[in-house]
C-alpha positions in Angstrom: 0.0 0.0 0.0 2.9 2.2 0.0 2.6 2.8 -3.7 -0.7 4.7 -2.8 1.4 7.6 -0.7 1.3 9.5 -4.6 -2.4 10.1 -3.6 -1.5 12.4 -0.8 0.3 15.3 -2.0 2.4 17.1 0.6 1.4 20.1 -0.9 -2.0 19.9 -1.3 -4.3 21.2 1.9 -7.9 20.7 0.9 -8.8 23.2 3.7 -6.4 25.7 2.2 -7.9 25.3 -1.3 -11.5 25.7 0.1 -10.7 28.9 2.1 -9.0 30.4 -0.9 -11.7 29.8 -3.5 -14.1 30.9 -0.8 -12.1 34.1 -0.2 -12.5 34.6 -4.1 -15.9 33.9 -4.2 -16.7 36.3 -1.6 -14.7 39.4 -3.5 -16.4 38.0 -6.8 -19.8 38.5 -5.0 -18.7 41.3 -3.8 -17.8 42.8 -7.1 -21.3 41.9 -9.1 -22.7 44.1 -5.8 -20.9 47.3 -6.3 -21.3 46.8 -10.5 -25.5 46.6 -9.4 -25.2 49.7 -6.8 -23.2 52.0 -9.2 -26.3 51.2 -11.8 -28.4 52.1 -9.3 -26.7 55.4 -8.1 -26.2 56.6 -11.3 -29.8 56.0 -12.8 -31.4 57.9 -9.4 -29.0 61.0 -9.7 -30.1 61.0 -13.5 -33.3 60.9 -12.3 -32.6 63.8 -9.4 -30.7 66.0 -12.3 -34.2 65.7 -14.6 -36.9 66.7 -12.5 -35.2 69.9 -10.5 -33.9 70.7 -13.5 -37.0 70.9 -15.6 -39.0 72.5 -12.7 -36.3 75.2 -12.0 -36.3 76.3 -15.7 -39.5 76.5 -15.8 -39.6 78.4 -12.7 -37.3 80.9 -14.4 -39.5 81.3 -17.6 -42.6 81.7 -15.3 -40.6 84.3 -12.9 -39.5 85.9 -16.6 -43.5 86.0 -17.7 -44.6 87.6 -14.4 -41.4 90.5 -14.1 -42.4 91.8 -17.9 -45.8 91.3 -17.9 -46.0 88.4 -20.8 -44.4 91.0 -23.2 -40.2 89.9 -22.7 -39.1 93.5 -23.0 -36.4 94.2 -21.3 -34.8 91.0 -20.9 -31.1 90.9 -20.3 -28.8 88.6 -22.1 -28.2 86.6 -18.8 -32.0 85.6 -18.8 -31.8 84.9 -21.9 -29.0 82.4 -21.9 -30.4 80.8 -18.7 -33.6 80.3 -21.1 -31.7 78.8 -24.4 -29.1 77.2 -22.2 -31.1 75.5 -19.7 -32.0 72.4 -21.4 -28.7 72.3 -22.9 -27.4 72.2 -19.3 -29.5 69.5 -18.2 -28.7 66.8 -20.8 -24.8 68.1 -20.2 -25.2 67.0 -16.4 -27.0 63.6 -16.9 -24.5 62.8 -19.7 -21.6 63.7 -17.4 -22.9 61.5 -14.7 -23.3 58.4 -16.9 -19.5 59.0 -18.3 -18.7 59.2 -14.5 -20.5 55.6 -13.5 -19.8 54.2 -16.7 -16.5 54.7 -16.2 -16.6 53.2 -12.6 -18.9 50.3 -13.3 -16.5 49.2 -16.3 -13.6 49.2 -13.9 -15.5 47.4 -11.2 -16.3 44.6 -14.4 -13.0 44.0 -15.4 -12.0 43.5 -11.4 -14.3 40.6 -11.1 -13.9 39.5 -14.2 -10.1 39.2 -13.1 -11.3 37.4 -10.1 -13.4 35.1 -12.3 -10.1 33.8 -14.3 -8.1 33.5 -11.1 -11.1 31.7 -9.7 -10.8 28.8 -12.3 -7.0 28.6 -12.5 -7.4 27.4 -9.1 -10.1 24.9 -10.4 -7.6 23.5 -12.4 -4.7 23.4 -10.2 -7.4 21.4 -8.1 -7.6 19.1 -10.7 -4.2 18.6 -11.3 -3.1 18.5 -7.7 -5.4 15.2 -7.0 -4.4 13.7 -10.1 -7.7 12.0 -11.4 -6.5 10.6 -14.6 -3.4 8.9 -13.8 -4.7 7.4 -10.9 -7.2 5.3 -12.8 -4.5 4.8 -15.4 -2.3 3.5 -12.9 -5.3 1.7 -11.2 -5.9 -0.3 -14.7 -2.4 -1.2 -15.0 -1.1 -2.9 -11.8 -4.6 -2.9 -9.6 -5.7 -6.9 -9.3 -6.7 -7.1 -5.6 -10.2 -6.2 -4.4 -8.9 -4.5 -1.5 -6.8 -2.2 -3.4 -9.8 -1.6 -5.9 -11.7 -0.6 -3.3 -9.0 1.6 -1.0 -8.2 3.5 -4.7 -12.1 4.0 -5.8 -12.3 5.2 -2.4 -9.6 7.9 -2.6 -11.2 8.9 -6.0 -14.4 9.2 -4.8 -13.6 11.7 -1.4 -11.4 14.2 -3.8 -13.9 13.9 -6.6 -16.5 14.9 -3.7 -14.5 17.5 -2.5 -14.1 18.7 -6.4 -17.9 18.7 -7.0 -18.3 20.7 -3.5 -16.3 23.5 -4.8 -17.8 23.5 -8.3 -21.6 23.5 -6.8 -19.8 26.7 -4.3 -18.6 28.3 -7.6 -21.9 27.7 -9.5 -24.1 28.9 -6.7 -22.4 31.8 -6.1 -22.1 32.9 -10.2 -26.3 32.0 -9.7 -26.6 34.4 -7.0 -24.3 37.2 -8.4 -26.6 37.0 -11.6 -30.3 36.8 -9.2 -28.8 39.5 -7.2 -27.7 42.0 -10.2 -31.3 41.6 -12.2 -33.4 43.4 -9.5 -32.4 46.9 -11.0 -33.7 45.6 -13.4 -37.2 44.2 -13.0 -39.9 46.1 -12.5 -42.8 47.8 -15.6 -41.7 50.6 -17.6 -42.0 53.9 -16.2 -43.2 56.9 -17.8 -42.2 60.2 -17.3 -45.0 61.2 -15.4 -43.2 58.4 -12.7 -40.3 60.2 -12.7 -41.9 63.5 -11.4 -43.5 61.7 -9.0 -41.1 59.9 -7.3 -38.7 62.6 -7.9 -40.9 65.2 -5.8 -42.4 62.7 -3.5 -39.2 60.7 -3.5 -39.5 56.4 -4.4 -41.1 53.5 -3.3 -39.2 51.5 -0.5 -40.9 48.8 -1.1 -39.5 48.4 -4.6 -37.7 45.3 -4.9 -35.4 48.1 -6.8 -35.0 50.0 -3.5 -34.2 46.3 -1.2 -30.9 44.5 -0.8 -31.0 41.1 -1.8 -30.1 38.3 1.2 -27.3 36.0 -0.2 -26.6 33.5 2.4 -22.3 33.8 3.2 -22.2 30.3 3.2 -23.9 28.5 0.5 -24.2 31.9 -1.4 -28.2 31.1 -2.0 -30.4 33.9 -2.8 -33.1 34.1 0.3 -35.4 36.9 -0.9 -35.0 40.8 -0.2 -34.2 42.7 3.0 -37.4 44.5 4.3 -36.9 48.1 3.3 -34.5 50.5 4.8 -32.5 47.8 5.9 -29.4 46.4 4.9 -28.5 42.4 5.3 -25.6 43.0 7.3 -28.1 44.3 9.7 -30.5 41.2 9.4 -30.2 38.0 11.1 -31.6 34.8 9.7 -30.9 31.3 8.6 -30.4 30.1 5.2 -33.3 27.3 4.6 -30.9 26.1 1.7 -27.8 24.7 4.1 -29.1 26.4 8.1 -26.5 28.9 8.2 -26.9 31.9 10.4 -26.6 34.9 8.6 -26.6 38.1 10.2 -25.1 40.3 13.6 -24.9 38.6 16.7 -25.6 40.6 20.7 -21.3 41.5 20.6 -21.8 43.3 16.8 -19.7 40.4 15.8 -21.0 39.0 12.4 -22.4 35.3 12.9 -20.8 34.2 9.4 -17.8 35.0 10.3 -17.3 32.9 13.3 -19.8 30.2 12.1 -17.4 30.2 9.1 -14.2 29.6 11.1 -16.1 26.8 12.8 -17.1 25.1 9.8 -13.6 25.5 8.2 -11.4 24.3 11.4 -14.5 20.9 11.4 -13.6 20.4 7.7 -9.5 20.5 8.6 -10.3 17.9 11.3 -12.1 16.0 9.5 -9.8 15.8 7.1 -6.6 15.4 9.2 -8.2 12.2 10.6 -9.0 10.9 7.3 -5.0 11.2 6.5 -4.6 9.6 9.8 -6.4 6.6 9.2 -5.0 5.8 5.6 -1.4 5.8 6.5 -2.2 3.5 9.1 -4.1 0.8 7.0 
């Protein structure tokens, strides 16, 4: 059974590898959020820049009816420009704040996306490190015994476990980056007259556009919106998907971050015994 030592890589530390593609999952997620808040931000001072500017030019042409009577005699070149250039001043200020957010949300893209390719380099290094192929090649070759059948197909089958754990981690968390990011986006289409009024009256907090979305730290499952006001740092609950316990605990002391030191020093134990127990058979 010596032969088998090739199956244990002294450089490999499942535990390791989960933390770090959990650490880049967390800064991908983290990533998609700012790229959905900077869409948000800049489509609500767009919206801000419209209204007050329509109803304070109007309010100077009304002002400019009343002073001269509805006859625009004596106007000075100043009210005049303010008249011709106010709508040209308007579209200048919504255009310069989408350059402005473009700008940002573009950068914030190619940061994740950045994260995304480092992400699955270290899915391959995974599958390199535990050596899949060449272990059932080698397996084919000299493998007769039933016992060694069995102790191989059972190495195989605990890292192609831990494998399909990290891809599930990888493919939740791209699902609920994407869930999270289409909320802006939902919603029927507004009129202007929409605008105005949530402009002058200000929005709807109940919006799903105005909510935070919960996404559990653990599994990274979506679990509906934060009531409004509130962000989910704020809120505490437990995922239904895996019973994690998101949220702030009495101390301030985020629950996921302790909960997540638990689960990770479990999963080394674990896994230290396992080692244990196959260089003793």
């Amino acid at each position: 059974m010596a032969w088998l030592s090739f199956l244990k890589s002294k450089d490999f530390d499942p535990a390791q590898f989960e933390r770090e593609l959990a650490e880049l999952a967390r800064r991908i997620t983290a990533k998609e959020r700012n790229v959905s808040k900077y869409t948000y931000q800049a489509k609500q001072l767009r919206r801000i820049v419209l209204v007050y500017g329509v109803l304070i030019y109007f309010a100077h042409i009304t002002l400019l009816a009343l002073t001269t009577h509805m006859t625009y005699t004596n106007v000075s070149p100043i009210q005049w420009a303010g008249v011709a250039g106010g709508p040209i001043l308007i579209v200048l200020f919504m255009k310069a704040i989408a350059s402005f957010y473009n700008m940002r949300i573009e950068r914030t893209q190619t940061s994740a996306q950045q994260l995304k390719e480092e992400h699955s380099e270290k899915i391959e290094e995974l599958k390199e490190k535990t050596k899949f192929s060449s272990t059932q090649a080698l397996l084919n070759r000299f493998a007769d015994g039933g016992d060694l059948n069995a102790k191989v197909d059972e190495e195989l089958a605990e890292k192609q476990r831990q494998l399909d754990e990290i891809k599930k981690m990888s493919l939740e968390q791209e699902r609920a980056a994407k869930e999270f990011s289409a909320y802006p986006q939902q919603g029927y289409k507004r009129s202007w007259i929409d605008t105005i009024v949530d402009g002058v009256v200000g929005s709807d907090e109940l919006s799903p556009n105005n909510r935070f979305a919960l996404i559990c730290q653990h599994c990274l499952a979506h679990n509906g919106l934060a009531p409004p006001g509130q962000t989910p740092d704020a809120i505490k609950y437990r995922c239904p998907s895996c019973g994690f316990l998101n949220g702030v605990s009495v101390d301030g002391t985020p629950t996921s971050a302790t909960l997540s030191s638990d689960v990770t020093d479990t999963k080394t134990t674990k896994t230290t015994t396992d080692d244990e127990e196959l260089t003793t058979n």
